[in-house]
C-alpha positions as CSV (number, residue, x, y, z in Angstrom):
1,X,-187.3,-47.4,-132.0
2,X,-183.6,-47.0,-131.7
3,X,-181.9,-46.9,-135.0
4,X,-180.0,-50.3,-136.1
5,X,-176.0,-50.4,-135.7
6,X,-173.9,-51.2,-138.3
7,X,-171.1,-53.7,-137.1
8,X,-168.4,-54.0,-139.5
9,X,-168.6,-57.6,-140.4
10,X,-164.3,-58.7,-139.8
11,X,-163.7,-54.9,-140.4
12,X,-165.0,-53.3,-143.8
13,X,-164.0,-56.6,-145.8
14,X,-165.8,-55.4,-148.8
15,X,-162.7,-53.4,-149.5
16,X,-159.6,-54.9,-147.8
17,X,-158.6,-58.6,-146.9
18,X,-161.0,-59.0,-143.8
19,X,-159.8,-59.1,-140.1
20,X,-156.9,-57.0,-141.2
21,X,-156.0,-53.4,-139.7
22,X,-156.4,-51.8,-142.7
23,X,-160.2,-53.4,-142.9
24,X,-160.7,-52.5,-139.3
25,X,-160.0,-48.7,-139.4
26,X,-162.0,-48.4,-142.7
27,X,-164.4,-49.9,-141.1
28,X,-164.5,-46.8,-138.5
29,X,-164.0,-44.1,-141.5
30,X,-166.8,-45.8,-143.3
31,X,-169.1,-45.2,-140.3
32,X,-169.3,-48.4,-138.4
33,X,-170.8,-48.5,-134.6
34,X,-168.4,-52.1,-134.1
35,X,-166.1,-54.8,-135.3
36,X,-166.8,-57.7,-135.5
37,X,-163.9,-60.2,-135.2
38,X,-163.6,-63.7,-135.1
39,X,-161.3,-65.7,-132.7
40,X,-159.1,-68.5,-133.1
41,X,-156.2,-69.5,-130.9
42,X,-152.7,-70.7,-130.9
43,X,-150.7,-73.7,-129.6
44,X,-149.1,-71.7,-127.2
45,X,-153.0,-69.8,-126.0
46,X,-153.1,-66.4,-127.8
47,X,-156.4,-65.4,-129.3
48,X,-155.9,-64.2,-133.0
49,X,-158.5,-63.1,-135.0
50,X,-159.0,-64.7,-138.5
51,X,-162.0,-66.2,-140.1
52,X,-161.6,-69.7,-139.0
53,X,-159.2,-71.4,-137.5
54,X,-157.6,-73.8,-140.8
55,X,-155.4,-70.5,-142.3
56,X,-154.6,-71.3,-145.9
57,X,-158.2,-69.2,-147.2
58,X,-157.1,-66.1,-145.4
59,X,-153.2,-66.2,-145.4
60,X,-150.0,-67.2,-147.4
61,X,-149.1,-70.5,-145.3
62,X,-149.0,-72.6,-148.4
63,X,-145.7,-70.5,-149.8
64,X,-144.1,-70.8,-146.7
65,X,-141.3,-73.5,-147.1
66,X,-141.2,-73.4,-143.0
67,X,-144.8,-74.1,-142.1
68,X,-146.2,-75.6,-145.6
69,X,-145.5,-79.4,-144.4
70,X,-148.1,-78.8,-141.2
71,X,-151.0,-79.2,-143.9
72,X,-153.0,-82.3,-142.5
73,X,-156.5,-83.4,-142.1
74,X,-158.9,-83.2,-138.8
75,X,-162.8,-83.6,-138.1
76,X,-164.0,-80.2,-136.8
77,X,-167.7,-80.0,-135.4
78,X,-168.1,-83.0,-137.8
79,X,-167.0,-81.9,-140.8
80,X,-163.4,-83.2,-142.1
81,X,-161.3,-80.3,-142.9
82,X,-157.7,-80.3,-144.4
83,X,-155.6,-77.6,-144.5
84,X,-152.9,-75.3,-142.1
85,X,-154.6,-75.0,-138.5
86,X,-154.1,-72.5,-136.2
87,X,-154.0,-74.4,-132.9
88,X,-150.2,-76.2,-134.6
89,X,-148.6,-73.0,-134.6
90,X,-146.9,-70.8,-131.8
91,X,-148.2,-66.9,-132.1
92,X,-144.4,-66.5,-133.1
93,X,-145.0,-68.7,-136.2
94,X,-148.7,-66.8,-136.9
95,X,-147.5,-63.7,-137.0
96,X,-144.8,-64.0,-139.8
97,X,-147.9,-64.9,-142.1
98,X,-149.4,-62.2,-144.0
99,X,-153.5,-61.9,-144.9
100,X,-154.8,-62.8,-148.3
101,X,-158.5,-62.0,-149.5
102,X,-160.6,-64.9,-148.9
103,X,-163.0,-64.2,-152.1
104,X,-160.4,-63.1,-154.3
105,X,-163.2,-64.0,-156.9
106,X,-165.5,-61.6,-156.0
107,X,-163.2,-59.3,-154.7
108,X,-160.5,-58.5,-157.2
109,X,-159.6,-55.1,-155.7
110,X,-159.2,-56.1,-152.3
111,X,-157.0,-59.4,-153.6
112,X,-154.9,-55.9,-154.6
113,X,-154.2,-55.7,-151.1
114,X,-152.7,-59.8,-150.3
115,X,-149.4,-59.3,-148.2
116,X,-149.5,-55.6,-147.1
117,X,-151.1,-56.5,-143.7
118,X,-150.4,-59.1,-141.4
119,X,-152.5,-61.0,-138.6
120,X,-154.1,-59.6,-135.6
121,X,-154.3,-60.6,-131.9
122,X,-157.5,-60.0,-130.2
123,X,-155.2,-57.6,-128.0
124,X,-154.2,-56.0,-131.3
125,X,-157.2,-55.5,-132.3
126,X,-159.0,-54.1,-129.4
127,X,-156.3,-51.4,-129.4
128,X,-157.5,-50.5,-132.7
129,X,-160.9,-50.2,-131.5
130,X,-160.0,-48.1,-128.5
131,X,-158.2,-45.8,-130.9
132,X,-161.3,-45.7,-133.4
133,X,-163.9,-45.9,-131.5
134,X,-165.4,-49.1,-132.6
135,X,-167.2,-51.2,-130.5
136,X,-166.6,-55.4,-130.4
137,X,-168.4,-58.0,-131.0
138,X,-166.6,-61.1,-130.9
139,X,-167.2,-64.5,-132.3
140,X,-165.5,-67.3,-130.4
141,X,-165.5,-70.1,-133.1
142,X,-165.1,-73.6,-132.7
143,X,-165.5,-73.3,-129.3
144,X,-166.5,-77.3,-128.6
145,X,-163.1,-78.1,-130.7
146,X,-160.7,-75.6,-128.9
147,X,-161.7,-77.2,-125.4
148,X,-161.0,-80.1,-126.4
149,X,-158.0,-79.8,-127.5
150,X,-156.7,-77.3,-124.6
151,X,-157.4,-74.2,-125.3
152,X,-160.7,-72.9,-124.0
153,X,-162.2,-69.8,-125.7
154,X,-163.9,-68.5,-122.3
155,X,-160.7,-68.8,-120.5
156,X,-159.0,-67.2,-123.1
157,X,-161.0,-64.0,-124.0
158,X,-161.1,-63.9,-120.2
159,X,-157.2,-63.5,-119.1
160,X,-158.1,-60.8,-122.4
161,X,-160.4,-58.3,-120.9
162,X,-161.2,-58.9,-117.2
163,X,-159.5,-56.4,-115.5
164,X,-159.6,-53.9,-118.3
165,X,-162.2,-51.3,-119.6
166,X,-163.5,-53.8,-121.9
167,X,-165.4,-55.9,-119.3
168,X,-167.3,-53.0,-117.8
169,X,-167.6,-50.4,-120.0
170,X,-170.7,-51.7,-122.4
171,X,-168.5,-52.0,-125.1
172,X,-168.3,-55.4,-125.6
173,X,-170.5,-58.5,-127.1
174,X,-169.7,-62.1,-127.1
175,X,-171.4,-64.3,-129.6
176,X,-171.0,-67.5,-130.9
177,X,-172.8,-70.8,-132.3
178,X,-172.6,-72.6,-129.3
179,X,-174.9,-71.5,-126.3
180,X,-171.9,-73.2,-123.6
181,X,-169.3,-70.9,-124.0
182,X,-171.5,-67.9,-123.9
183,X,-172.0,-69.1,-120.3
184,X,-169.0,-69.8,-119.5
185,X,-168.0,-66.4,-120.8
186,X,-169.9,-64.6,-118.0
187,X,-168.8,-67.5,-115.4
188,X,-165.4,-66.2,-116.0
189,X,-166.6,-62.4,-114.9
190,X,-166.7,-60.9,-118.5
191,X,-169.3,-58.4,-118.3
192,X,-170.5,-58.5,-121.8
193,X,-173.7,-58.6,-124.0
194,X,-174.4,-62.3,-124.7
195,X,-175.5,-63.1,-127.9
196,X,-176.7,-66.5,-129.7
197,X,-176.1,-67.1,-133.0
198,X,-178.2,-69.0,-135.7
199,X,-177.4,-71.0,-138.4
200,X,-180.4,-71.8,-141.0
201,X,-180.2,-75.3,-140.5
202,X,-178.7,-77.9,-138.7
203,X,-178.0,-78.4,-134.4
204,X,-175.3,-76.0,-132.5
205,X,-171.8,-78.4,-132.4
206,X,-172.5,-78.3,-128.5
207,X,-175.4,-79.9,-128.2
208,X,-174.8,-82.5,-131.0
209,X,-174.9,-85.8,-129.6
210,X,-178.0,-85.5,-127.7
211,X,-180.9,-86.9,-129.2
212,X,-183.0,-84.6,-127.4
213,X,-181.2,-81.7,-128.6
214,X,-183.6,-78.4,-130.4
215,X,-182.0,-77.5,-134.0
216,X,-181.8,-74.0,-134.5
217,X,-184.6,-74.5,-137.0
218,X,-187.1,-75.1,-133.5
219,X,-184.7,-72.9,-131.1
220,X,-186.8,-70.4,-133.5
221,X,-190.3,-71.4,-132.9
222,X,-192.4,-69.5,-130.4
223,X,-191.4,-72.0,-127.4
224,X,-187.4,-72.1,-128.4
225,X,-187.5,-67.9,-128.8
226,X,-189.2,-67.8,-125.3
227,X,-186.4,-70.2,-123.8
228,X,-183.5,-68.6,-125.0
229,X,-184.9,-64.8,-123.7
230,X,-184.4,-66.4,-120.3
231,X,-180.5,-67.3,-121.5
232,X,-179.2,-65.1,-123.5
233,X,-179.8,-61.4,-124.6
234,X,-180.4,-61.5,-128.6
235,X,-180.5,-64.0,-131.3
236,X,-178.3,-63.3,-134.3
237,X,-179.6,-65.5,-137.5
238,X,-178.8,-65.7,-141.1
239,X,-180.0,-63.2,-143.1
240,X,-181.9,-65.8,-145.0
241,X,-184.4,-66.1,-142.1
242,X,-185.5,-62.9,-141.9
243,X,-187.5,-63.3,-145.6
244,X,-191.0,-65.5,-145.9
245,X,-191.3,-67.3,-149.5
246,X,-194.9,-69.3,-147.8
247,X,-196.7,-66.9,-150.1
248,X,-195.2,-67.6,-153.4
249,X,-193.6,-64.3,-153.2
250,X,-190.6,-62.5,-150.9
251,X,-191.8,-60.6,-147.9
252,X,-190.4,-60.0,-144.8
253,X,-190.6,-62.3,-142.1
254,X,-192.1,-62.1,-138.4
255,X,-188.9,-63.7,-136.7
256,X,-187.9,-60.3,-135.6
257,X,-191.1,-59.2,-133.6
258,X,-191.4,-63.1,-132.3
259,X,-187.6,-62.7,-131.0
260,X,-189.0,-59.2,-129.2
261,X,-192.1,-60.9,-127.9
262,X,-189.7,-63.1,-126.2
263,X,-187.4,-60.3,-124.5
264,X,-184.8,-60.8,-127.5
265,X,-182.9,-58.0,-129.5
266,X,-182.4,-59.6,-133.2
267,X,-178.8,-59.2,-135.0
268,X,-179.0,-60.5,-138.7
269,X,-175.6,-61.7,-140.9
270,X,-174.4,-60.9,-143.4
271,X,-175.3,-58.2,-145.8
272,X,-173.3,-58.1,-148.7
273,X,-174.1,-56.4,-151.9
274,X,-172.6,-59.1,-154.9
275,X,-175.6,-61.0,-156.6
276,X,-174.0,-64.0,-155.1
277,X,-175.0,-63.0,-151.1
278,X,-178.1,-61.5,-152.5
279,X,-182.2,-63.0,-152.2
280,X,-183.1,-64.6,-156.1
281,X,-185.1,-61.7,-156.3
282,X,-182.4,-59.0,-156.2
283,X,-179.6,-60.6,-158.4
284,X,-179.2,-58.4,-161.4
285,X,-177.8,-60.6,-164.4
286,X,-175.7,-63.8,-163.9
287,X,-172.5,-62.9,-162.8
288,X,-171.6,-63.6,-159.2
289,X,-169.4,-60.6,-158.3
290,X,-171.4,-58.1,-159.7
291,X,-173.8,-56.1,-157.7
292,X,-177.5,-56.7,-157.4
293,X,-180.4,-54.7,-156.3
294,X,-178.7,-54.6,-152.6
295,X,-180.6,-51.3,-152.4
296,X,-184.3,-52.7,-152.2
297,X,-183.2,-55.8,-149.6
298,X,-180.9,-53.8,-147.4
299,X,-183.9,-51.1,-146.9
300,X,-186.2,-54.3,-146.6
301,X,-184.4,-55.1,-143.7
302,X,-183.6,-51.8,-142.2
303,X,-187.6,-51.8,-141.8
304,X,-187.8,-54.8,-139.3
305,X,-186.1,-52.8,-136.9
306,X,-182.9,-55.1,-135.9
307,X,-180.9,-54.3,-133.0
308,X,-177.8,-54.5,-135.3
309,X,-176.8,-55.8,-138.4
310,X,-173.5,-57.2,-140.0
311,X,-172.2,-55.9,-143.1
312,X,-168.8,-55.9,-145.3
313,X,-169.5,-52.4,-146.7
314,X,-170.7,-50.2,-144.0
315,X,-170.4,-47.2,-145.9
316,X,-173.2,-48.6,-148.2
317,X,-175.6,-49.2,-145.4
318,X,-175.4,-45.1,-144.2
319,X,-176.6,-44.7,-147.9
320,X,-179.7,-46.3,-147.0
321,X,-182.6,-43.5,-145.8
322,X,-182.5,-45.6,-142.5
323,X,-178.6,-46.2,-142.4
């Protein structure tokens, strides 16, 4: 069985402000296979990679004078968000801001880091990954939202790599919550792994509205795993679903070899050593930020034999006997 890649969840954002450069090439030195970014876009069309695509969590927007009166409210995939979004500024406004740790919290030494880096373009960051090495995996987020509001994500990563090496060299996976744009992705000519990801609960943002609609709860039954391996080429899921609590006790789960049955590589999010990211069973005292037994449930799941996984420290999964 081939061994599981390590893809560098937003770069190695364990120990710099994600989705910066600095977290990117650590994530190479660390000995990541990819990157994993996630894509937003401008007003003005230009794909920029940060975590979602309201800005205050991730940047210092709010101490602009310039840009700190665009705060408002808007509904996105259902959920009412307020804050500073990305689709009311030009790439020339974006890329004055400079990147903030999002779990400051947890992640006191990388907060070290707010304001040394500033924001990527996908462009930007693909010529990091060509320098590195890396391989991509990009998340097109929000993707329902952005068309309506103009600014298709297929489109958009299209005019991006069609034409280039990134469309026919292997290199590149596109992923996201919603099963349309994946589609529409290869519509547009990207040749690029397709790959569906899985909340725990709830219905993809696409398909909300139809009362017939699976959740991703049944899209991971036996009959939803056998549709999707006739759609798309893996599943990516929580790292919640991989564990089986039916017992009384944790033990691994068989949503890995059902996905395989069904023609399906398996990709799991997100593993993350603080107690707070970890299964009950591998906290070690009380305190969010410190570090559980990440040892004994990263090795767990180095055992179901995943196709890939996503992780903020990749230096602590080649550690593992199996990394």
């Amino acid at each position: 069985m081939p061994a599981t890649r390590v893809i560098g969840h937003r770069g190695a954002s364990g120990w710099a402000p994600e989705h910066t450069a600095t977290a990117v090439r650590l994530a190479a030195e660390l000995g990541a296979d990819a990157v994993e970014p996630d894509l937003v876009a401008t007003r003005d069309g230009v794909l920029v990679v940060r975590h979602d695509n309201e800005l205050g969590g991730t940047t210092d927007i709010a101490d602009r004078p310039g840009l700190a009166g665009r705060r408002r409210t808007q509904t996105i995939d259902g959920v009412e968000v307020e804050g500073w979004f990305v689709e009311d500024l030009t790439w020339a406004e974006v890329a004055t801001l400079r990147a903030r740790e999002r779990l400051p919290g947890l992640r006191p030494l990388s907060a070290r880091r707010d304001g040394l880096d500033g924001v990527l373009r996908f462009t930007d960051l693909l010529a990091i990954a060509d320098a590195t090495g890396l391989d991509v995996v990009a998340e097109l987020k929000h993707a329902t939202h952005h068309a309506s509001i103009g600014l298709p994500l297929d489109a958009l990563l299209a005019d991006a790599v069609v034409g280039t090496h990134w469309s026919s060299s292997g290199r590149l996976t596109v992923e996201s919550f919603e099963e349309s744009v994946l589609h529409a992705v290869r519509e547009r000519g990207v040749e690029a792994r397709i790959v569906y990801l899985m909340e725990q609960d709830g219905t993809a943002a696409d398909l909300v509205g139809d009362d017939r609609a699976p959740s991703y709860a049944q899209q991971r039954t036996g009959a939803g795993l056998t549709a999707l391996g006739r759609r798309v080429d893996a599943i990516s899921v929580d790292k919640a679903s991989l564990f089986d609590r039916s017992t009384g006790q944790l033990a691994p789960s068989d949503l890995v070899e059902r996905a395989r049955a069904a023609g399906l590589g398996t990709l799991a999010w997100t593993l993350r050593p603080e107690n707070r990211f970890l299964e009950p069973e591998h906290r070690l005292g009380t305190h969010d930020a410190a570090w559980g037994d990440w040892t004994t449930e990263w090795a767990t799941v180095a055992a179901l034999g995943l196709e890939a996984v996503f992780v903020d420290h990749p230096d602590l999964w080649r550690r593992l006997p199996t990394g």
